[in-house]
DOZAMI-23595 format. One line per 3 residues: number of its first residue (from 0); for each residue x, y, z of N, C-alpha, C, O. Coordinates in nm, 4 decimals. Layout:
<sites>
NUM> X/Y/Z/X/Y/Z/X/Y/Z/X/Y/Z ~ ...
</sites>
This chain:
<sites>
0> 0.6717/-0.1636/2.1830/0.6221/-0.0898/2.0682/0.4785/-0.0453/2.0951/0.3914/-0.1109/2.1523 ~ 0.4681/0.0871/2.0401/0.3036/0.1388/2.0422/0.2413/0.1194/1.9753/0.2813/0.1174/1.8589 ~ 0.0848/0.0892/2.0086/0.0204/0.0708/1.8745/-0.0841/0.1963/1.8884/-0.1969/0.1902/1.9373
3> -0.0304/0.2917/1.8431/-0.1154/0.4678/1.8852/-0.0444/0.5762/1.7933/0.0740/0.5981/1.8189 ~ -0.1065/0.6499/1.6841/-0.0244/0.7425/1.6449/0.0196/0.8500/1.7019/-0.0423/0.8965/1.7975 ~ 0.1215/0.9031/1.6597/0.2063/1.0295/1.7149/0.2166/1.1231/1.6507/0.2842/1.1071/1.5491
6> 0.1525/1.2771/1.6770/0.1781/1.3390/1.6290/0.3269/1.3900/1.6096/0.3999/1.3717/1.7070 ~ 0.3805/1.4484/1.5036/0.5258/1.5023/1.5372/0.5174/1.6336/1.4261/0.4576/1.6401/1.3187 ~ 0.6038/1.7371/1.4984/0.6006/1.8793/1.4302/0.7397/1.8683/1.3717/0.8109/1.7948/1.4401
9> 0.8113/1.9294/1.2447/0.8853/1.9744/1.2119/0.9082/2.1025/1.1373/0.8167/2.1702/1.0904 ~ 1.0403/2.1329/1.1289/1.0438/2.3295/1.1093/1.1409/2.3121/0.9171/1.2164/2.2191/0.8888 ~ 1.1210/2.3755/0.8652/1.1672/2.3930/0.7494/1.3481/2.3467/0.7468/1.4341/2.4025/0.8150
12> 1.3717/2.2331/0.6506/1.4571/2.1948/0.6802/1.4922/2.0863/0.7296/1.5815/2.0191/0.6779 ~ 1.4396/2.0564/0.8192/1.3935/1.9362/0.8976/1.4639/1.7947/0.8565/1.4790/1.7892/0.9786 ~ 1.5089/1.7019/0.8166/1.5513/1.5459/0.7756/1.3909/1.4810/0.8428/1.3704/1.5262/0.9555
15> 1.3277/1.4271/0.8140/1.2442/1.3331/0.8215/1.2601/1.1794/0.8578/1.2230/1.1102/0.9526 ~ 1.3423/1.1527/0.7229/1.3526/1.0380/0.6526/1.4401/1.0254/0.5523/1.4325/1.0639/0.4356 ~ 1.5691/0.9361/0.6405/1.6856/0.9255/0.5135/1.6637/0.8160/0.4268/1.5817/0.7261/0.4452
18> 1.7689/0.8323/0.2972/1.7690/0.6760/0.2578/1.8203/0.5719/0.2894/1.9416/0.5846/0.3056 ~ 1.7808/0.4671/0.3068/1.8252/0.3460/0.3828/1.7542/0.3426/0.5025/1.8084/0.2603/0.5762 ~ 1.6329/0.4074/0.5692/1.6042/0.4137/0.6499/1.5001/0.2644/0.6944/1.4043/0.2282/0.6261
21> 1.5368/0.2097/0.7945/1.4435/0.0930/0.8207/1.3335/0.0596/0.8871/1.2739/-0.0475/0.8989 ~ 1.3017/0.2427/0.9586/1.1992/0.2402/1.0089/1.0599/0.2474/0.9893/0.9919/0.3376/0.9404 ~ 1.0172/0.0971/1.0523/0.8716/0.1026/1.0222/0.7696/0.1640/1.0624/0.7015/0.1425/1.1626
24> 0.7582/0.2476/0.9769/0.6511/0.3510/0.9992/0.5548/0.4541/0.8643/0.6079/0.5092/0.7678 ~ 0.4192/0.4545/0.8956/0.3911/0.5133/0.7905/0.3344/0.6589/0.8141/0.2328/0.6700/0.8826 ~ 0.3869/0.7563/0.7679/0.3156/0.9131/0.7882/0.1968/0.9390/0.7079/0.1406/0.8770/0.6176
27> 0.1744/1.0548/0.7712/0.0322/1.1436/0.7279/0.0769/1.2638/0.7537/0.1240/1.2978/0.8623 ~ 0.0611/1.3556/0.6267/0.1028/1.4690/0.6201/-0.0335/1.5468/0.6592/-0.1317/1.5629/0.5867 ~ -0.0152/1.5900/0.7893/-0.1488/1.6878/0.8851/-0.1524/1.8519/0.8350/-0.2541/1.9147/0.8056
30> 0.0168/1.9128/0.8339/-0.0403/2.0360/0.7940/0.0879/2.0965/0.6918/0.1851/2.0402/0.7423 ~ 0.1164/2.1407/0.6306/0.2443/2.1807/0.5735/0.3035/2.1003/0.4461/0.2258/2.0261/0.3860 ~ 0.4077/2.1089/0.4120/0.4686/2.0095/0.3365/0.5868/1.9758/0.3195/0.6737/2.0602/0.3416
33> 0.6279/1.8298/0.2711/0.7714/1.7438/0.2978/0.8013/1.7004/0.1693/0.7158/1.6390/0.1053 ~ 0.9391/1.7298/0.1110/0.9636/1.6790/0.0127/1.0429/1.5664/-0.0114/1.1458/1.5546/0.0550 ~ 1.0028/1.4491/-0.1259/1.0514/1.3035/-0.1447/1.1636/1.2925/-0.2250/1.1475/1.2931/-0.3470
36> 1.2950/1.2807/-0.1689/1.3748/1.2476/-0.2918/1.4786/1.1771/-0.3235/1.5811/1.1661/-0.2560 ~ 1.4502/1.1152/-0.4514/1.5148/0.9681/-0.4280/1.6133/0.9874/-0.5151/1.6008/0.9744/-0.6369 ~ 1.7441/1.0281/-0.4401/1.8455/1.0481/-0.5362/1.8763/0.9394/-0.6701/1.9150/0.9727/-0.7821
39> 1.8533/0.8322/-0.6322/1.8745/0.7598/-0.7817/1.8429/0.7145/-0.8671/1.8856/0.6347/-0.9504 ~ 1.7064/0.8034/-0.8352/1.6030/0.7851/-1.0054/1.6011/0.9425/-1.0375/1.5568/0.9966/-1.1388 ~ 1.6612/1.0026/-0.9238/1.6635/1.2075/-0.9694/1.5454/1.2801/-0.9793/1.5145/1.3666/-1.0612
42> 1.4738/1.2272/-0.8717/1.2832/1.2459/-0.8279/1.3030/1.3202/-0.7308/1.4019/1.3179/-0.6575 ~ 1.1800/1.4146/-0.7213/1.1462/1.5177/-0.6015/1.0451/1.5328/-0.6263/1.0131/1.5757/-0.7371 ~ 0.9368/1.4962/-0.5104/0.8166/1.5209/-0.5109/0.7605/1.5945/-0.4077/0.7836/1.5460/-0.2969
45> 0.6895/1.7031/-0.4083/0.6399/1.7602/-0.3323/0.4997/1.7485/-0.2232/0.3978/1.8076/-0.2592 ~ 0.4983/1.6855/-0.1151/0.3258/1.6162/-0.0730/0.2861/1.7092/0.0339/0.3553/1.7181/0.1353 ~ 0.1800/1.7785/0.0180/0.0904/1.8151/0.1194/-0.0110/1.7479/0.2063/-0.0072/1.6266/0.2271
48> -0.0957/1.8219/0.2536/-0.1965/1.7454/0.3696/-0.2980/1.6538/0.2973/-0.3591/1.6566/0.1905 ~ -0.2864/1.5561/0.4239/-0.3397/1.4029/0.3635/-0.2138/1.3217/0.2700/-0.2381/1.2019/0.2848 ~ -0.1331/1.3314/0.2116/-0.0356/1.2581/0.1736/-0.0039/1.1678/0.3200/0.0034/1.1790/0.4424
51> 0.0105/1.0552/0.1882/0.0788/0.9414/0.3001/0.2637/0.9146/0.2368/0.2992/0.9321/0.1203 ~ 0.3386/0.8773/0.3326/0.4670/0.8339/0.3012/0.5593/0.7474/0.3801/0.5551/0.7502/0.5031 ~ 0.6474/0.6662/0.3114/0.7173/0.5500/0.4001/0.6405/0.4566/0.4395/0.6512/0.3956/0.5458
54> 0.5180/0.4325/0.3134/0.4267/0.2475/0.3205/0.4817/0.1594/0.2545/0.4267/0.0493/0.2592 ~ 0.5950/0.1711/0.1784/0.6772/0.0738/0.1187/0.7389/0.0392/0.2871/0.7103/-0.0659/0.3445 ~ 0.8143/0.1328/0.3410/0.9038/0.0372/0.4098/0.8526/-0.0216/0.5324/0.9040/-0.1175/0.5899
57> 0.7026/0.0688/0.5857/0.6451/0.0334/0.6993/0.5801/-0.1613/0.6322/0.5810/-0.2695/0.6909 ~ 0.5510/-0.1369/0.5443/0.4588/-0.2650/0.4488/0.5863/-0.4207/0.4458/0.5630/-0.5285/0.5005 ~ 0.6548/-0.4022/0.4036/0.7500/-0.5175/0.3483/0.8648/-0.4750/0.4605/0.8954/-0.5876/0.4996
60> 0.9364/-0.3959/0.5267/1.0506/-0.4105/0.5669/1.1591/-0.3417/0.4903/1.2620/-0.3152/0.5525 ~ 1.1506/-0.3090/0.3638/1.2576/-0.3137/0.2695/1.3240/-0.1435/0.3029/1.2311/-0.0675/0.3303 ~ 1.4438/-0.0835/0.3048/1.4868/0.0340/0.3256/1.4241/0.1400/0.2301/1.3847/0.1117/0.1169
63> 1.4196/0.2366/0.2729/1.3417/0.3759/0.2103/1.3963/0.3894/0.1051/1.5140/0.3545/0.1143 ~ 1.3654/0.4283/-0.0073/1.4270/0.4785/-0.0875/1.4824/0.6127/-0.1183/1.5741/0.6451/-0.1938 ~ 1.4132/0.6751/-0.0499/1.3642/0.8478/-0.0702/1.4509/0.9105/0.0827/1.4551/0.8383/0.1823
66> 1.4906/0.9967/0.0824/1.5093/1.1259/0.1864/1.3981/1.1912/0.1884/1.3600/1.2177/0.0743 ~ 1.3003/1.2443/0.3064/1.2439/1.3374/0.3293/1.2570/1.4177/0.3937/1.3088/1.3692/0.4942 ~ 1.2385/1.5674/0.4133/1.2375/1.6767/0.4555/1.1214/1.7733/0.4829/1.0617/1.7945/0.3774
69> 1.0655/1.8422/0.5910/1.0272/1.9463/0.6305/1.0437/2.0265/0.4633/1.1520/2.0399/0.4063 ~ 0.9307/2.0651/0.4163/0.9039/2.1927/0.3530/0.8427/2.3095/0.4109/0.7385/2.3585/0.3673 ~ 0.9140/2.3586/0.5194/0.8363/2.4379/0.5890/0.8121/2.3995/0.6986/0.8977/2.3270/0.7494
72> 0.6606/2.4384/0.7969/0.6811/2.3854/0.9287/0.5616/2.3028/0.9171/0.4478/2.3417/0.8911 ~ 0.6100/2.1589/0.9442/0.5413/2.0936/0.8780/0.4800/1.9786/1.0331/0.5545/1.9378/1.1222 ~ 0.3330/1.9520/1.0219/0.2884/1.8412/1.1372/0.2275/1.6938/1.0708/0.1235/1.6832/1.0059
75> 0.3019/1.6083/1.0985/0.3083/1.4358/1.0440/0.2317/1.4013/1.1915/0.2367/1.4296/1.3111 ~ 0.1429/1.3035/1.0749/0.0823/1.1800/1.2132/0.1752/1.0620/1.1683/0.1899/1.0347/1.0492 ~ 0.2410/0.9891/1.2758/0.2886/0.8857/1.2802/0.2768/0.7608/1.3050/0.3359/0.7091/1.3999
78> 0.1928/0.6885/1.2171/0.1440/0.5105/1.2698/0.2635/0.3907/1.2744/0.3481/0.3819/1.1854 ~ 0.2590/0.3134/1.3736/0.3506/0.1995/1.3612/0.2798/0.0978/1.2619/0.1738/0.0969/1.1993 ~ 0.3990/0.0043/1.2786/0.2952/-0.1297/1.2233/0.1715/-0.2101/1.2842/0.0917/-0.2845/1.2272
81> 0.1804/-0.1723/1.4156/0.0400/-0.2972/1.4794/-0.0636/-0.1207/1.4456/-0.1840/-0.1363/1.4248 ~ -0.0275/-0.0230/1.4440/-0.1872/0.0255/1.4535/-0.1742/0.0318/1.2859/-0.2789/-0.0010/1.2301 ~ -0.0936/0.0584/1.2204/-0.1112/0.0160/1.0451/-0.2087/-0.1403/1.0405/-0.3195/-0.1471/0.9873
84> -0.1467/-0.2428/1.0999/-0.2420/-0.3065/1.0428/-0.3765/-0.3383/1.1201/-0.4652/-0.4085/1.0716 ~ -0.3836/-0.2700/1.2659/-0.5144/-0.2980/1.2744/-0.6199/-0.1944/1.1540/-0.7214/-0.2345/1.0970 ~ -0.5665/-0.0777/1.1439/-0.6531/-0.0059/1.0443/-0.6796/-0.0396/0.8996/-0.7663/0.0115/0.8287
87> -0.5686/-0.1589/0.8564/-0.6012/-0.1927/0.7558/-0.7582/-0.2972/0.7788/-0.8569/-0.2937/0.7054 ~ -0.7402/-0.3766/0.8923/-0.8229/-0.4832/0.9318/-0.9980/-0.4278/0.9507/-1.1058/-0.4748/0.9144 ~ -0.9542/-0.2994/1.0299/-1.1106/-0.2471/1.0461/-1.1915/-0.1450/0.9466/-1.3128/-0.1292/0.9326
90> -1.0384/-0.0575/0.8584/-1.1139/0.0114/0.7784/-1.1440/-0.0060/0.6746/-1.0916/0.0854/0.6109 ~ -1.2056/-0.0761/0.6004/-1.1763/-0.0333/0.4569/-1.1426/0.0347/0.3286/-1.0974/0.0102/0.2168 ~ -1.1937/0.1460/0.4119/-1.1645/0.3092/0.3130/-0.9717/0.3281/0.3793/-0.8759/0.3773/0.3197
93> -0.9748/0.2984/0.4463/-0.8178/0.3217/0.4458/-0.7348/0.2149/0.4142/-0.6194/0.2576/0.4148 ~ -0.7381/0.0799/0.3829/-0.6526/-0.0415/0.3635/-0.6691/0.0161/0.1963/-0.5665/0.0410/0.1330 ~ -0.8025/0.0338/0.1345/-0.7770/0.0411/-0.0095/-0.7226/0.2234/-0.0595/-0.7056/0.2862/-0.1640
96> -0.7143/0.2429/0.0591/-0.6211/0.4219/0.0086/-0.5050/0.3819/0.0325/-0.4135/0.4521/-0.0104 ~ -0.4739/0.2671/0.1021/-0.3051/0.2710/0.1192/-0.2888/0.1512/0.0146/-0.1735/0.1079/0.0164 ~ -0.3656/0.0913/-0.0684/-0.3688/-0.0125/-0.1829/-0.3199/0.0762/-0.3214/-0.2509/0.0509/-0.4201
99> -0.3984/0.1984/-0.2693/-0.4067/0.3247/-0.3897/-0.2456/0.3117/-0.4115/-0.1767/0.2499/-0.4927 ~ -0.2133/0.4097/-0.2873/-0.0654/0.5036/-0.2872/0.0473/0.3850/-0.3291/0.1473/0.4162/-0.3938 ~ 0.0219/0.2463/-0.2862/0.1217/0.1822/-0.3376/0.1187/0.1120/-0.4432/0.2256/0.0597/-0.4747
102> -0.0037/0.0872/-0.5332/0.0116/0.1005/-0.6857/0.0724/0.2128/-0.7331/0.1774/0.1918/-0.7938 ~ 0.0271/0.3573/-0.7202/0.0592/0.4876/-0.7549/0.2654/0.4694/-0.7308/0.3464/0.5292/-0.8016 ~ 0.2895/0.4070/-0.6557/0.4515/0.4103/-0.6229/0.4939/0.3595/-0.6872/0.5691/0.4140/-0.7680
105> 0.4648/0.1918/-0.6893/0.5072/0.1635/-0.8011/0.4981/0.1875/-0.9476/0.5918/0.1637/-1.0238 ~ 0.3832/0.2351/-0.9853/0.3853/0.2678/-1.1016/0.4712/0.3875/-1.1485/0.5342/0.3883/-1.2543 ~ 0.4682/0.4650/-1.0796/0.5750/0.5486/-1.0991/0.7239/0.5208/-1.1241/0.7903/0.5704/-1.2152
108> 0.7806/0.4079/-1.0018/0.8887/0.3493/-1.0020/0.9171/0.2794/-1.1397/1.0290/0.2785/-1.1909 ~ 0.8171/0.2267/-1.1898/0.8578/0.1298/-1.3002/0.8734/0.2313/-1.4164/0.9521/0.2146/-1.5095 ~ 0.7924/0.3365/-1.4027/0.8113/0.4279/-1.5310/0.9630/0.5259/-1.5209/1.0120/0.6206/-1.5824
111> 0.9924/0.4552/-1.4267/1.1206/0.6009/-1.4340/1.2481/0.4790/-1.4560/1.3475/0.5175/-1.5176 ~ 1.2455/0.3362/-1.4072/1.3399/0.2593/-1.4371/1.2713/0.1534/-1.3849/1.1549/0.1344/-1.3498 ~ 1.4466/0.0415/-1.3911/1.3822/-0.1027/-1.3198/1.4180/-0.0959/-1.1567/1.5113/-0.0464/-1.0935
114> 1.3034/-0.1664/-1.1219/1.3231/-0.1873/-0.9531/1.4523/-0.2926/-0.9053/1.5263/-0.3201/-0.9997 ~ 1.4783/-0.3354/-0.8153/1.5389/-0.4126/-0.7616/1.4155/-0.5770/-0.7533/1.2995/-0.5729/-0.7122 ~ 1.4480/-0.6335/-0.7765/1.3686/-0.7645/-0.7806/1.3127/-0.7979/-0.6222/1.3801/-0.7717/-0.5226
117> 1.2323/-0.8349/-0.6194/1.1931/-0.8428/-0.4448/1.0861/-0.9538/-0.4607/0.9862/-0.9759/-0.3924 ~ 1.1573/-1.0465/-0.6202/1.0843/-1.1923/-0.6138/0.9417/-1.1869/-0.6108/0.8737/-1.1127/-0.5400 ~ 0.8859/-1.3058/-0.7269/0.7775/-1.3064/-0.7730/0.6485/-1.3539/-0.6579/0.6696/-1.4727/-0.6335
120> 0.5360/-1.3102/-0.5865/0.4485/-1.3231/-0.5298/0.4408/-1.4867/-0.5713/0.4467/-1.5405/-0.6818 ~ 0.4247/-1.5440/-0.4328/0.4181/-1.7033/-0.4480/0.2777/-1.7343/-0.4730/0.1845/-1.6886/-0.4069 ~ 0.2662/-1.8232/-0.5828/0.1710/-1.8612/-0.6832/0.0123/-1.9488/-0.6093/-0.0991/-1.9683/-0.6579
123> 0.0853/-1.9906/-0.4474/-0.0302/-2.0450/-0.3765/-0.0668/-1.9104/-0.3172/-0.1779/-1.9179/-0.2647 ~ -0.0165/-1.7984/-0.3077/-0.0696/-1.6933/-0.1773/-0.2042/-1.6265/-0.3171/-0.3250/-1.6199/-0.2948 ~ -0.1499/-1.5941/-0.4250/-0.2730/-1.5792/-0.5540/-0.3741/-1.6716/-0.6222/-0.4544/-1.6439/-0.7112
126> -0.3531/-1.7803/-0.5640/-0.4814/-1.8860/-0.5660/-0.5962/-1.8873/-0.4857/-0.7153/-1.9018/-0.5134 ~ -0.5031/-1.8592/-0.3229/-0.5880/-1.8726/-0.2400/-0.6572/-1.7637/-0.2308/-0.7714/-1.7573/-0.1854 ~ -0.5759/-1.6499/-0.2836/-0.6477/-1.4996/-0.2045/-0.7951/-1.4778/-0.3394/-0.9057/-1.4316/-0.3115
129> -0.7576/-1.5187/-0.4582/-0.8081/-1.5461/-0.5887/-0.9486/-1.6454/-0.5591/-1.0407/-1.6676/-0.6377 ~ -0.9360/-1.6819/-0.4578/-1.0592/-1.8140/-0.4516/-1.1286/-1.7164/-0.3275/-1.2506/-1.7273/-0.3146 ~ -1.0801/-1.6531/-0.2661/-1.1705/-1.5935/-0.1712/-1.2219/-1.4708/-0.2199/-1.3007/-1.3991/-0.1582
132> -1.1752/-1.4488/-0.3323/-1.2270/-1.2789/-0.3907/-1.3243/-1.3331/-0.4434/-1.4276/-1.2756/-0.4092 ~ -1.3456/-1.4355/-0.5257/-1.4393/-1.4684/-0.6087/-1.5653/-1.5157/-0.5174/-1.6849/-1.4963/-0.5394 ~ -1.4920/-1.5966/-0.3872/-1.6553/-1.6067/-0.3172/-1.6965/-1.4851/-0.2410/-1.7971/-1.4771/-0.1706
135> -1.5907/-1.3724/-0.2666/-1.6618/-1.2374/-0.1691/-1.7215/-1.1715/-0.3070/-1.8341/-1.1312/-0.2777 ~ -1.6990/-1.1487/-0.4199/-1.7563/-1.1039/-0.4862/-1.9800/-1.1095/-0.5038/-2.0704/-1.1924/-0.4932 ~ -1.9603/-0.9425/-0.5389/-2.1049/-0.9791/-0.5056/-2.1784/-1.0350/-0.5852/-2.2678/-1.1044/-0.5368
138> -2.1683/-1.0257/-0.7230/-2.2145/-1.0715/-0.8292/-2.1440/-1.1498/-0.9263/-2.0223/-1.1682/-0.9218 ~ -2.2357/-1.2049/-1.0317/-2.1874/-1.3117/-1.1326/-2.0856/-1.2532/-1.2504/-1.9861/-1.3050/-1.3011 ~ -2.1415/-1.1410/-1.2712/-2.1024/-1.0706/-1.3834/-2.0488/-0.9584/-1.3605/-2.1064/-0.8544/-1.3286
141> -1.8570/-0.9889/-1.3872/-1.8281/-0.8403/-1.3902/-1.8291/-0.7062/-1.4840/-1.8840/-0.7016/-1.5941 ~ -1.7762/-0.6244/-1.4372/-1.6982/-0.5773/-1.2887/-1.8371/-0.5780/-1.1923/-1.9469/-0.5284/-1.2173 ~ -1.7801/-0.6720/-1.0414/-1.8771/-0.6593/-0.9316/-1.7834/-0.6103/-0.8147/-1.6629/-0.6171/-0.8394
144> -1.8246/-0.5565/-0.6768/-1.7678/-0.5185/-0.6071/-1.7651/-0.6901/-0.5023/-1.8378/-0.7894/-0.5072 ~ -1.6306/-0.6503/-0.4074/-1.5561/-0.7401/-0.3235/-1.5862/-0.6983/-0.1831/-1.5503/-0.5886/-0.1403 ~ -1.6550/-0.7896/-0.1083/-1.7052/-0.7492/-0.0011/-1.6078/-0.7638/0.0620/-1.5331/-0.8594/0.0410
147> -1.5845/-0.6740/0.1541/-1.4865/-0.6519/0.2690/-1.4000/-0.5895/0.3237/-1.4522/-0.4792/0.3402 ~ -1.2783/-0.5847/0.3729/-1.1851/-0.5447/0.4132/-1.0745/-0.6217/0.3740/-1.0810/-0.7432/0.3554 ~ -0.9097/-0.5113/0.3528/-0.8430/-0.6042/0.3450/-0.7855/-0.7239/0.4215/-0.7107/-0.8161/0.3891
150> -0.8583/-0.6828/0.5545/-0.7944/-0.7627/0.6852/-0.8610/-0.9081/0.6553/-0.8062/-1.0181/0.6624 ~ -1.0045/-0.8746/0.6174/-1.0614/-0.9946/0.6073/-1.0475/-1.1022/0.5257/-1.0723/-1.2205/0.5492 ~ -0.9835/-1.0228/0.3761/-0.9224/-1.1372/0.2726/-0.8462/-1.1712/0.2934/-0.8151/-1.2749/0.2348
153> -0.7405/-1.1067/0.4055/-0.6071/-1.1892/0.4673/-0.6242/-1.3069/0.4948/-0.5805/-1.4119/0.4477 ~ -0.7428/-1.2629/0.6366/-0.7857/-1.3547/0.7172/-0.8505/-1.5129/0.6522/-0.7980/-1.6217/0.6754 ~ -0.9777/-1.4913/0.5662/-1.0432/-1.6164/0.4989/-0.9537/-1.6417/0.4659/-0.9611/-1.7636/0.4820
156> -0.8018/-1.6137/0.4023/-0.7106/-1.6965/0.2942/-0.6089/-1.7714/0.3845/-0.5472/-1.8714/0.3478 ~ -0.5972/-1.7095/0.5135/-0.4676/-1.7863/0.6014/-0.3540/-1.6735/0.6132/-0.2721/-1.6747/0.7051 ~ -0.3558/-1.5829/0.5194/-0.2012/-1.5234/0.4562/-0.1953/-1.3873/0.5506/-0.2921/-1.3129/0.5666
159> -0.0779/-1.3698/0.6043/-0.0164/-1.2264/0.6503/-0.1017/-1.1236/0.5850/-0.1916/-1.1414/0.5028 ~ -0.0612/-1.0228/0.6319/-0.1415/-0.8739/0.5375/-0.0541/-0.8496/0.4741/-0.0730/-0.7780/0.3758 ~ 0.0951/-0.9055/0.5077/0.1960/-0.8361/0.3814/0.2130/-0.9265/0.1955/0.2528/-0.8947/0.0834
162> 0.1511/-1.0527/0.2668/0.0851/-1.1385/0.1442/0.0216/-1.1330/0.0545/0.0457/-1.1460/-0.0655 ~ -0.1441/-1.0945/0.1597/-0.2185/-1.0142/0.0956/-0.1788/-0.9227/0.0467/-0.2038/-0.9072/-0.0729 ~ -0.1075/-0.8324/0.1115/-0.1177/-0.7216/0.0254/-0.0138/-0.6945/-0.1316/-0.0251/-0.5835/-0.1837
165> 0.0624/-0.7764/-0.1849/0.1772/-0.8389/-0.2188/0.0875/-0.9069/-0.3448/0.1072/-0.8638/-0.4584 ~ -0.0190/-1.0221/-0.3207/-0.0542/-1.0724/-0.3998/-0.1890/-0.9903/-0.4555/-0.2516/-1.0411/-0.5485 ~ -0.2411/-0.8409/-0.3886/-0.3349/-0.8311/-0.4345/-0.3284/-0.6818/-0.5481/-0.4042/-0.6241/-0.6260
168> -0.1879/-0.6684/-0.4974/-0.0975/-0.5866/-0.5989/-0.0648/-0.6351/-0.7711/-0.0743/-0.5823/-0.8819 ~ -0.0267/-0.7525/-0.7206/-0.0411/-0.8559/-0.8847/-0.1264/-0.8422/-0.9569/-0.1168/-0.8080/-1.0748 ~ -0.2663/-0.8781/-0.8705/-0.3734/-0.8510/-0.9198/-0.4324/-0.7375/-0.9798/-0.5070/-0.7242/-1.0768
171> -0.3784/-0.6544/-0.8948/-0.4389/-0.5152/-0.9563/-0.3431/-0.4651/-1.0871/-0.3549/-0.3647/-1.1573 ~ -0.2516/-0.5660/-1.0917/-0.1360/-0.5293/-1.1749/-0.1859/-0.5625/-1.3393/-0.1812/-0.4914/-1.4397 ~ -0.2356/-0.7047/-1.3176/-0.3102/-0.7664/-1.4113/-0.3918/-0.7253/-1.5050/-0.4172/-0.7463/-1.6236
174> -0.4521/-0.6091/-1.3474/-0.6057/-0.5933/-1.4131/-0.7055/-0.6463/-1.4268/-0.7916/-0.6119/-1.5076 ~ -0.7150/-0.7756/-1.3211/-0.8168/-0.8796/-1.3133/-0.8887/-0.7927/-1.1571/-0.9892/-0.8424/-1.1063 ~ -0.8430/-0.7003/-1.1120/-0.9160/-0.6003/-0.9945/-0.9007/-0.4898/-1.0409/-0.8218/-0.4536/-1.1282
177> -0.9899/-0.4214/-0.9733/-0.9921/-0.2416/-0.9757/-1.0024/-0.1933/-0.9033/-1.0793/-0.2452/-0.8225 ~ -0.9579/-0.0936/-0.8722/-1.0224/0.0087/-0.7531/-1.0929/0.1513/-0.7440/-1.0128/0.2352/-0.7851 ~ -1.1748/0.1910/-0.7177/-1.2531/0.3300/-0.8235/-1.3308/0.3707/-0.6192/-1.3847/0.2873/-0.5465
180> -1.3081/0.5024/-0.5902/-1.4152/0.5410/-0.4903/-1.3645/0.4009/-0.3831/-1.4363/0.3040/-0.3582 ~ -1.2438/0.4196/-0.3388/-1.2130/0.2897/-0.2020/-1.3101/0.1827/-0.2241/-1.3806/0.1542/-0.1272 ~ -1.3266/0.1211/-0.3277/-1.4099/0.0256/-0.3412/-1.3355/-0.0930/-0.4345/-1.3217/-0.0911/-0.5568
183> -1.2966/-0.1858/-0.3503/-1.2241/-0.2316/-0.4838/-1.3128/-0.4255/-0.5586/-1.3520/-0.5271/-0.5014 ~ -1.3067/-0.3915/-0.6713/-1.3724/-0.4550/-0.7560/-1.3345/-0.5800/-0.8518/-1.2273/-0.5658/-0.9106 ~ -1.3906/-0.6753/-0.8720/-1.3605/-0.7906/-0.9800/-1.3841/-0.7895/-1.1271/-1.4924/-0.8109/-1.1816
186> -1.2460/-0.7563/-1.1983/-1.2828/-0.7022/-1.3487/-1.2864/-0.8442/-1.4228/-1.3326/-0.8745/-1.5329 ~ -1.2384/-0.9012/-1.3498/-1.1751/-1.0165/-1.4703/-1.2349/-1.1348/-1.4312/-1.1589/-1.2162/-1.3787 ~ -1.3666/-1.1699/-1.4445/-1.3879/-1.3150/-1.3600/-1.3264/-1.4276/-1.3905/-1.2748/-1.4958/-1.3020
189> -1.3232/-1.4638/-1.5234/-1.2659/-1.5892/-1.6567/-1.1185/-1.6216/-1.5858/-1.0759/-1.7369/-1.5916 ~ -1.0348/-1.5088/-1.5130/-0.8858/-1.5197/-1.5634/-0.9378/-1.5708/-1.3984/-0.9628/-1.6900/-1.4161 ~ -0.9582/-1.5481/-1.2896/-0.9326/-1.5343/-1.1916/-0.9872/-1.6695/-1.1421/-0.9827/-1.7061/-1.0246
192> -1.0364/-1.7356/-1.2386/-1.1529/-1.8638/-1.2314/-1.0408/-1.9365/-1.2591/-1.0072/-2.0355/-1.1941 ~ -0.9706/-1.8842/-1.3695/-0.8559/-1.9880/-1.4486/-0.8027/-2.0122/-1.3501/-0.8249/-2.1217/-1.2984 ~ -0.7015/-1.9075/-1.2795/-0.6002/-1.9155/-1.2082/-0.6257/-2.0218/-1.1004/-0.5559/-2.1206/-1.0776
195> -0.7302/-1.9862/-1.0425/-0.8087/-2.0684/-0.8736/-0.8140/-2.2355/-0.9348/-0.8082/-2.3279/-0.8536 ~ -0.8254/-2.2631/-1.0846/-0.8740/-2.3744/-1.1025/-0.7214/-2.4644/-1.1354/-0.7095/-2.5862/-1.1216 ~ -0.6241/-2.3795/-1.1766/-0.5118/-2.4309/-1.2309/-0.4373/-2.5192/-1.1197/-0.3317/-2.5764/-1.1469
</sites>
């Protein structure tokens, strides 16, 4: 396996990305556009340049939901998983843009129906990651910003990046985090104190 993106061109028409697809991989839409559609919520979305797509399945493993297609003649950058997560590890502005797009998914998902269950985030991986936000946090009083990267809250906590990233989704779910300008932040100190102490 490579850990190097690939560019790849496609012409109007194109298959991309079926459903059920298991490949891990996440795109970047470079020039043109590809459309998302997930026959069984009856969604079509249209993404141009800079869109990202297929971080659900590159992230967890789980099959695509969506068919994609070439809208035109369209050029995708293609990351695997080892250079996905080294970029989560070194960048920050990109671990919390791909934090973005997969709140933004799910939230969408939940507003159009119910998901498939994919089991509740285990209650030690949100303690621990919960006890290291609070000592990366910069200040006493929120909302303060969270020093780091996501690689690095992986790292201080012990947990995978798919953990992290899993339990820090909860969080943002909560609303005890935020994210505003790739910066992501501690809204909720009280709850997050609770939780770490419980």
């Amino acid at each position: 396996m490579t850990s190097e993106a690939t560019e790849c061109r496609f012409s109007a028409g194109d298959c991309i990305l079926e459903v059920g697809s298991e490949r891990r991989q996440l795109y970047v839409v470079q020039s043109g556009h590809v459309r998302l559609e997930a026959p069984s919520r009856g969604e079509s979305r249209l993404l141009g340049p800079g869109s990202l797509f297929g971080e659900v399945t590159a992230i967890t493993g789980t099959p695509s939901p969506y068919r994609v297609q070439a809208d035109g003649d369209t050029t995708l950058l293609v990351l695997d998983v080892p250079l996905l997560n080294r970029l989560c590890r070194e960048s920050s502005e990109f671990a919390f843009r791909l934090i973005q797009q997969l709140a933004e998914d799910l939230g969408g998902a939940l507003a159009a129906g119910p998901m498939p269950d994919r089991g509740p985030v285990p209650g030690a991986a949100l303690e621990v990651l919960g006890s290291v936000i609070l000592k990366r946090s910069a200040g006493a009083a929120a909302p303060c910003e969270i020093d780091g990267t996501l690689g690095d809250l992986a790292d201080d906590a012990g947990l995978s990046l798919h953990s992290a990233y899993m339990a820090l989704h909860s969080m943002l779910d909560k609303r005890w985090l935020g994210m505003g300008d790739d910066q992501l932040s501690l809204l909720q100190r009280a709850e997050l104190e609770a939780l770490v102490g419980s």
